[in-house]
Phi, psi and omega in degrees: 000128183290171170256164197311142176299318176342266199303331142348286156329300196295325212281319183285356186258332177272338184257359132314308173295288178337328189280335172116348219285345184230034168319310210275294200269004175087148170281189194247135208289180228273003188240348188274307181299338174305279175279016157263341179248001164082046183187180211274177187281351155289346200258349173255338199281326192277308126321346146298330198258003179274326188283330148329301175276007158295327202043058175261321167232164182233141171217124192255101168320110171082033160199191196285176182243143196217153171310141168261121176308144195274141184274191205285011179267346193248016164293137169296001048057302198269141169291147218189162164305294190276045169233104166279150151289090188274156192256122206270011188302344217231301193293350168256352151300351178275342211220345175267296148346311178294323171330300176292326151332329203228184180208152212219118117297109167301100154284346175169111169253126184218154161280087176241188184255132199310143154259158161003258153017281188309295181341281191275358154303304176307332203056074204245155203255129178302127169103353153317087154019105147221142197258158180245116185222126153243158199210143154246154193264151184220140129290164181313340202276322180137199193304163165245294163214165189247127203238118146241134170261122166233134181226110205302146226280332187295321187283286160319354185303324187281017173189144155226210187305333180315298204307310181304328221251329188232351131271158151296125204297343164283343189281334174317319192287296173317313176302004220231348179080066177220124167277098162306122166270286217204188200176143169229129169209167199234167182214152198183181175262170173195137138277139185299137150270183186260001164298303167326312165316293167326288204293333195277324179090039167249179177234151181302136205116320172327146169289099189243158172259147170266141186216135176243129172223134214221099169298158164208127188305151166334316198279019215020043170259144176290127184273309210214141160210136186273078161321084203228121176240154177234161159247118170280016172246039173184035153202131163240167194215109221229121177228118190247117195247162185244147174309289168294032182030054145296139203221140196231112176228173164166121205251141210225132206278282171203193197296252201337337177240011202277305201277012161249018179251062169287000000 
């Protein structure tokens, strides 16, 4: 049974929030959210009043409606049941390798200043220098996934949209003199939203896996954190765990590309 367009509404508004998209403006007020999801004003107000009562958002009659900041619990930084540590000798030659395999649209490289989010993902000072780049990965099949990248700005300097277009961002990061040590990330669901949509060539609502991944340098400093929507009917993302906790990962595009991704 599908689920209610509400919750829906509410799910793609949360994992927005989470993402940070609406620090700075506030969300877009309630006839703007009517025609991006293509539905009556009850059906977002039932969503607005689901994420309200979550104290995910504050909502003030007759002004914007704005994120209520998310607490230290939700840092990506910190360990948890779902966030494992993976141990990355096998997975980033593995993630590079799909890299090489596909072809990347650059849609948009910028210089901005860390929110909040960025900030304490990176360990970062607010307002500090990074660069933000999105790209979606394509197969023979069409898109593949949609990528935002932040990466500090003193590190990006040595690669841009050129660069970003024709290597995978770790090999970018290593040319760059930076030893990928380790990474903690998470995988989860998402609904497509219709920028996500547009770019995946989905309709909205669609089911995506979601991937947060937070790279760290030899030294244990944050490099890179990673924004990842997948179509999970053209990725598959397969981990093989061990008793003396060994973690084996690896990810798969399709039949034709599965067996060099070792």
């Amino acid at each position: 049974m599908p689920l209610p367009k509400y919750h829906q509404i509410y799910l793609v508004l949360r994992e927005q929030l989470d993402e940070g998209r609406f620090a700075v403006e506030g969300l877009p007020g309630e006839l703007a959210l009517m025609e991006q999801f293509g539905v009556a004003r009850v059906t977002v107000r039932r969503a607005l009043e689901r994420l309200s009562s979550e104290g995910l958002i504050s909502r003030t009659p007759g002004r914007r409606t704005r994120p209520v900041p998310a607490s230290a619990s939700n840092d990506p930084r910190v360990g948890s049941e779902g966030m494992a540590r993976a141990n990355l000798r096998g997975l980033l030659e593995n993630l590079v390798t799909m890299g090489l395999h596909t072809s990347v649209k650059v849609i948009d490289v910028a210089t901005i200043t860390a929110s909040t989010q960025v900030a304490d993902a990176l360990q970062l000072k607010l307002g500090d220098s990074v660069q933000k780049a999105m790209r979606v990965r394509s197969t023979g099949e069409g898109p593949l996934s949609h990528i935002t990248t932040y990466v500090p700005a003193e590190i990006a300097r040595r690669f841009g949209r050129r660069e970003l277009a024709k290597k995978p961002i770790l090999v970018l990061l290593e040319e760059s003199g930076v030893k990928v040590g380790r990474a903690y990330q998470t995988l989860s669901a998402r609904l497509a939203d219709n920028v996500l949509a547009e770019h995946l060539e989905i309709s909205v609502g669609s089911a995506l896996l979601a991937v947060r991944r937070l790279v760290f340098d030899d030294a244990d400093r944050p490099v890179l954190w990673l924004h990842g929507f997948y179509r999970p009917d053209r990725y598959t993302y397969e981990m093989q765990l061990s008793r003396v906790g060994g973690i084996d990962a690896k990810v798969w595009v399709n039949d034709s590309l599965s067996a060099p991704f070792n």
